[in-house]
ZAFI-42827 format. One line per 5 residues: number of its first residue (from 1); their letters; for each residue x, y, z of C-alpha. Coordinates in pm, 1 decimal, decimal comma. Example, Ala and Ser with C-alpha at 12.3 -4.5 7.8 and 13.67 -1.06 7.14 Angstrom:
// ZAFI-42827
1	AS	1230,0 -450,0 780,0  1367,0 -106,0 714,0
// end
This chain:
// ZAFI-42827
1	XXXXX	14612,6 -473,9 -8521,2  14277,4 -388,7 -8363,0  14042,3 -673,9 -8369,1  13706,3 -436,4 -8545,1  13984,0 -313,7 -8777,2
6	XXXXX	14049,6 -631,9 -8872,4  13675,2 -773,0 -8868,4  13585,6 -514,9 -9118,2  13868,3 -581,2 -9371,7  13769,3 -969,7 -9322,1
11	XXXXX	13404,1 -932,1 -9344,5  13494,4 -680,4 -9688,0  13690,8 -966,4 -9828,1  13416,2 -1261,8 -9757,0  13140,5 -973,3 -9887,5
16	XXXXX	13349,4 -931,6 -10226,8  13467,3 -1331,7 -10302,7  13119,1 -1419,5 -10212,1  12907,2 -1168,3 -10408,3  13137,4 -1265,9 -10684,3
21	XXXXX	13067,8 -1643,9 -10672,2  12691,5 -1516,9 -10715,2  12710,3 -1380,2 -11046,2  12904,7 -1679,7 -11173,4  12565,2 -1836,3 -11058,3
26	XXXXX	12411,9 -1567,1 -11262,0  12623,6 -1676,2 -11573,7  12559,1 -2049,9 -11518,5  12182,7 -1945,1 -11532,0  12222,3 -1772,1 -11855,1
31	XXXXX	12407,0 -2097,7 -11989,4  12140,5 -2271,2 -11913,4  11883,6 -2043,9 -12070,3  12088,8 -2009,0 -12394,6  12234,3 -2405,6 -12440,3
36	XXXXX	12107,1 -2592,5 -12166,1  12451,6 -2755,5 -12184,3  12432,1 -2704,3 -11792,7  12277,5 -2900,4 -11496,0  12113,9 -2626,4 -11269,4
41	XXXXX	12097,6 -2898,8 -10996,4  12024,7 -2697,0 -10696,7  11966,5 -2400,5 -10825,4  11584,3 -2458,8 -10871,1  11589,1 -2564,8 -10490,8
46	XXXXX	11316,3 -2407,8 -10255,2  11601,0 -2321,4 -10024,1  11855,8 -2245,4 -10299,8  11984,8 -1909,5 -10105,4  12095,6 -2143,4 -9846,2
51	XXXXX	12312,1 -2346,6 -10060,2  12511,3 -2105,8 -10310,5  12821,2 -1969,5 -10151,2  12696,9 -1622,5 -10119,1  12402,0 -1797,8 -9918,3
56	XXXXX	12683,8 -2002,9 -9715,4  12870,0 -1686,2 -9640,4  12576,3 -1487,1 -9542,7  12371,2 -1689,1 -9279,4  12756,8 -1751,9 -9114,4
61	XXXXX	12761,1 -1340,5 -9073,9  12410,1 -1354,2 -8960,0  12481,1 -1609,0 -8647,0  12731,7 -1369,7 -8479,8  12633,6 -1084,4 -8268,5
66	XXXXX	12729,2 -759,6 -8478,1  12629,2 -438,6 -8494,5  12556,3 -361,2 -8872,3  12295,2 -705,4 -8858,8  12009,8 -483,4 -9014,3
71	XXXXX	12268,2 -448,8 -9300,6  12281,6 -819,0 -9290,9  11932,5 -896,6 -9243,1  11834,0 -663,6 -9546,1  12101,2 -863,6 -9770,6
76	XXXXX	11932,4 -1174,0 -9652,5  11599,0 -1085,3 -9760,7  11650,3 -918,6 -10099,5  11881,6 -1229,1 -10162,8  11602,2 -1472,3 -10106,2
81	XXXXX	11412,4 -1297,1 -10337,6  11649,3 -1318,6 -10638,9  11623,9 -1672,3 -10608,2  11233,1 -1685,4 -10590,2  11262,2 -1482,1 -10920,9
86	XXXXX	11512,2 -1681,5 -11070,3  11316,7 -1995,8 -11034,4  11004,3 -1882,0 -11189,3  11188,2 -1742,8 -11496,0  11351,4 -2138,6 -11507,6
91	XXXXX	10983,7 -2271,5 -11438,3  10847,4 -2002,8 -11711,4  11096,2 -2100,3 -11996,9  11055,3 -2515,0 -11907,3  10723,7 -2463,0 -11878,6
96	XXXXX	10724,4 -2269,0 -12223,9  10510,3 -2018,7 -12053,3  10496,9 -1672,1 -12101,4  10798,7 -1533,8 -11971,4  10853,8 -1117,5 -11998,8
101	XXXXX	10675,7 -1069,2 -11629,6  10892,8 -1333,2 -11521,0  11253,5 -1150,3 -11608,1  11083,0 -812,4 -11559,7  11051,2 -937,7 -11221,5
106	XXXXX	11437,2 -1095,4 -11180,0  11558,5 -797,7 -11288,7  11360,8 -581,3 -11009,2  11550,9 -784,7 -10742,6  11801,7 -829,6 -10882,2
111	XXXXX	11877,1 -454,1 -10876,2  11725,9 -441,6 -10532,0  11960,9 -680,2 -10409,5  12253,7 -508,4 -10591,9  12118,7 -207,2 -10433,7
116	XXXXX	12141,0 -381,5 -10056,0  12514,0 -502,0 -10128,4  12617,2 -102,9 -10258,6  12496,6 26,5 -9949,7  12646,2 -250,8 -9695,1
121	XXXXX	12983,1 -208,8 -9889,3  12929,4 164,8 -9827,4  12895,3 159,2 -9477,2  13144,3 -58,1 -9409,2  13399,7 172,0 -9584,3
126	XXXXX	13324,2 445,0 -9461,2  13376,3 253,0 -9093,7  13698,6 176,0 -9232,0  13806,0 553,9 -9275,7  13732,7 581,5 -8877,6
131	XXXXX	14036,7 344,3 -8779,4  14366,1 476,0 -8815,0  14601,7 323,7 -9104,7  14920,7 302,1 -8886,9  14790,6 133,7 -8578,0
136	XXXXX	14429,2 4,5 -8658,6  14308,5 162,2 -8367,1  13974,7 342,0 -8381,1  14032,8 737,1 -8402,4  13844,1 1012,9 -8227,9
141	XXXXX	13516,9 988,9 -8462,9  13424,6 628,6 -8288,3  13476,7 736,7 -7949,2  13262,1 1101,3 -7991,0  12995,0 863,6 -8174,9
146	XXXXX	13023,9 581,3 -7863,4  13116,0 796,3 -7557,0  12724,4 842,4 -7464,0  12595,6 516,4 -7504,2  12921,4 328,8 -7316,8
151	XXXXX	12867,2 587,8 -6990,7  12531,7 500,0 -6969,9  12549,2 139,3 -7023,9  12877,4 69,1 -6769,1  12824,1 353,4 -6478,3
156	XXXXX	12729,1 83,8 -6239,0  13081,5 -82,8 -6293,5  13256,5 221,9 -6278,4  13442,9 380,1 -6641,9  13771,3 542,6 -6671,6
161	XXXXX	13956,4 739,1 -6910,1  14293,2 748,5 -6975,8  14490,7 948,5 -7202,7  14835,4 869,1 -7178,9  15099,6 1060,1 -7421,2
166	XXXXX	15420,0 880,7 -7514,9  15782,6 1063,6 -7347,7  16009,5 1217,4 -7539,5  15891,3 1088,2 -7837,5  16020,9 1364,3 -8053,6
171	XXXXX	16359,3 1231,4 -7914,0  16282,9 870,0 -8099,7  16182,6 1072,4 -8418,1  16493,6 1284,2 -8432,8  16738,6 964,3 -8369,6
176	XXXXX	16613,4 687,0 -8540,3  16374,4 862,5 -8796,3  16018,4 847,5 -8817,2  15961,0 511,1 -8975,0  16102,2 388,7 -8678,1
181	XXXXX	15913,0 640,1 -8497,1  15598,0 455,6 -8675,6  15733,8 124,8 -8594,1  15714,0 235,8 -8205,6  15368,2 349,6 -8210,2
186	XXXXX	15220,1 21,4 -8382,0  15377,5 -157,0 -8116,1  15254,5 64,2 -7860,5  14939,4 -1,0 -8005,8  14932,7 -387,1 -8049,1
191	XXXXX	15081,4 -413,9 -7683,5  14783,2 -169,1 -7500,5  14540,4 -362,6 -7701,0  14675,2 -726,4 -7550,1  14660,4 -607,5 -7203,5
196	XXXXX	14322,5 -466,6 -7168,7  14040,7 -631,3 -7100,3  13821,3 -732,9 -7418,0  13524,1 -491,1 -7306,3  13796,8 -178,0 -7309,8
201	XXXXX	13899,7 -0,5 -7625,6  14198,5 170,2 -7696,6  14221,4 426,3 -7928,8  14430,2 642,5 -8141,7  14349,0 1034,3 -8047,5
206	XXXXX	14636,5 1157,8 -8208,3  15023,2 1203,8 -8266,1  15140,1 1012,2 -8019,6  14865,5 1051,7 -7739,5  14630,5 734,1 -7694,9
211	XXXXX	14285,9 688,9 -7521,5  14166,4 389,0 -7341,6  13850,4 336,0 -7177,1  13900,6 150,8 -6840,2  13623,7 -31,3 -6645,5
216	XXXXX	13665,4 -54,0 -6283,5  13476,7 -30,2 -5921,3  13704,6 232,7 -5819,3  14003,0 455,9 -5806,6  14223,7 138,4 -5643,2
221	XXXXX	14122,4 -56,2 -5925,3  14148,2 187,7 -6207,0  14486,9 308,7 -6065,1  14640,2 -90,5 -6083,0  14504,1 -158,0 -6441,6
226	XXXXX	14692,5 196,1 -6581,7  15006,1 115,3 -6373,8  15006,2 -237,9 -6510,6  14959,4 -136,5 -6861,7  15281,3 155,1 -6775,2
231	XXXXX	15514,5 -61,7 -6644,9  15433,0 -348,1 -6938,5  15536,5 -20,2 -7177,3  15816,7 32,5 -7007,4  15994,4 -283,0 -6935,3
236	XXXXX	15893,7 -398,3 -7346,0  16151,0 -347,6 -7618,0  16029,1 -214,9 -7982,6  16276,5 -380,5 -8254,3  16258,8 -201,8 -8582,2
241	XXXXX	16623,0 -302,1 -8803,0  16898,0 -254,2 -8562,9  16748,9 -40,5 -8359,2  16588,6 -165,4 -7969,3  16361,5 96,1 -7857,5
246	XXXXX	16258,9 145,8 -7520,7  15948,1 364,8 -7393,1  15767,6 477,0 -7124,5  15463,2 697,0 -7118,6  15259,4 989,0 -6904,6
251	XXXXX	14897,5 931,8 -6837,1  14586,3 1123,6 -6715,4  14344,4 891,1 -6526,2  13995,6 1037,1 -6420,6  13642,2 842,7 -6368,4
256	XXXXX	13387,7 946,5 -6596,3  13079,1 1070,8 -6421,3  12742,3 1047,1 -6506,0  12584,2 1251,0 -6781,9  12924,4 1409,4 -6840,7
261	XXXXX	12979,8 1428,7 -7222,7  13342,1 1326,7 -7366,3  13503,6 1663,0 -7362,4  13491,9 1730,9 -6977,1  13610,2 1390,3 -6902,0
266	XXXXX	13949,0 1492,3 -7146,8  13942,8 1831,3 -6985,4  14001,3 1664,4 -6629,2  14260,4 1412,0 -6793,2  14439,0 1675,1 -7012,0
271	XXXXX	14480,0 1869,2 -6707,7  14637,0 1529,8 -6514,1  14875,5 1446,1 -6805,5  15003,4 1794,9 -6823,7  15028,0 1754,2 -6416,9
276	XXXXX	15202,2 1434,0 -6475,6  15457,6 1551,1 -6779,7  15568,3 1852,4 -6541,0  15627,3 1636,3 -6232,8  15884,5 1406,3 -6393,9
281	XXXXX	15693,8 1148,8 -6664,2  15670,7 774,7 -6669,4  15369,2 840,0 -6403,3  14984,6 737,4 -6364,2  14819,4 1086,9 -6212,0
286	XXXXX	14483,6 1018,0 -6107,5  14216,1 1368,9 -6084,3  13909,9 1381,3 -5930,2  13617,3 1581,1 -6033,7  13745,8 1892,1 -5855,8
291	XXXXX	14066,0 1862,5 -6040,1  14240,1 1782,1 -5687,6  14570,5 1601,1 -5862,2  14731,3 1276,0 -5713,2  15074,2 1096,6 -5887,4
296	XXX	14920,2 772,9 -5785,3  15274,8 597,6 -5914,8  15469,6 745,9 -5580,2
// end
């Protein structure tokens, strides 16, 4: 399964055991309030937010490089300050002080905080709705959303696309069914995904067609990374019950030139796979910006 896919389910599953474990602090606080039959130990702590496991969870998200960090760096700040609150309603009620501006003020961040966690939770859902359930592969939204910013960032390398649509694969619905028809495109999936390169993405654009975004210096090179990838298709076996499924695939391979937006690069490579699907399948065609065609697997 697609390595963001998973991230996000992790990184929902730390977010929800961890923001649990904080109001258990919550409750030990009110124990303490009510019966002070409870040692609140490190609670009171300066750096409390460091040391309660919603603390521990959070500054491990915040040393990794990621994308949604503001997220994480808004999280980190409203957290600190429902533990700055929640010591000077302790220090209030030890102190026998006055203490309504103290929980009038606990219970601003704390709903501020609450707040921070709603809309992380949010986001990352929503990112969850842009992978596809079968394969985990990022759909169409994430490459429209991407497309810009990846041209621009790799045109000195040199970017491909390739859209490569599985043969026959009505055929393998038909015969086997199409849970075994589902079986063969997760395992499609999961074997593109080990045999790129960790700095291409594969993704799901629909049925049984697949994008993936190739880096390379030049045709040569683009040309030997899709013709590895076909032949590691073709020569692996999908098991699914009894049944030992063999595919092979037709791709359209084009470079991606610069300041072109995502639709004319799959104009180009929609016009090579249909080349490709009409000159025999299980081939690489490779089309240049003139749409001058080349089966570069002959």
């Amino acid at each position: 399964m697609n390595r963001k896919f998973k991230e996000i389910d992790a990184t929902l599953q730390g977010l929800n055991y961890s923001t649990d474990a904080h109001f258990k602090w919550l409750v030990t606080i009110l124990r303490f309030v009510s019966h002070r039959d409870v040692e609140l130990g490190e609670i009171t702590f300066s750096d409390a937010h460091d040391h309660c496991e919603f603390g521990q969870w959070l500054n491990e998200q915040l040393k990794a490089e990621r994308e949604d960090k503001h997220f994480l760096l808004e999280i980190d700040a409203k957290h600190r300050q429902v533990h700055q609150a929640c010591r000077q309603v302790v220090t209030a009620i030890e102190n026998k002080h006055s203490r309504s501006g103290a929980f009038d003020l606990f219970e601003a961040t704390l709903l501020e905080f609450t707040a921070s966690l709603s809309h992380y939770k949010q986001h990352l859902l929503q990112l969850r709705t842009s992978y596809d359930a079968l394969t985990g592969l990022p759909l169409r939204r994430i490459l429209d959303e991407s497309f810009e910013k990846r041209n621009s960032r790799v045109q000195m390398e040199g970017l491909y696309l390739l859209l490569l649509d599985i043969d026959h694969f009505k055929k393998v619905n038909d015969t086997y069914g199409h849970l075994v028809g589902d079986a063969v495109l997760r395992s499609l999936a999961l074997n593109l995904e080990e045999n790129v390169r960790r700095a291409e993405t594969v993704y799901r654009y629909g049925g049984e067609e697949f994008i993936i975004l190739l880096q390379a210096n030049n045709d040569r090179d683009a040309v030997a990374a899709a013709e590895r990838l076909r032949q590691c298709i073709s020569a692996t076996e999908t098991v699914s019950g009894e049944n030992r499924i063999r595919i092979t695939f037709t791709s359209g391979l084009t470079r991606v030139q610069s300041g072109e937006s995502l639709r004319e690069v799959l104009e180009r490579a929609d016009k090579a796979l249909y080349r490709g699907k009409h000159s025999g399948r299980n081939c690489t065609m490779l089309i240049d910006p003139h749409f001058h065609c080349l089966n570069a697997t002959r």
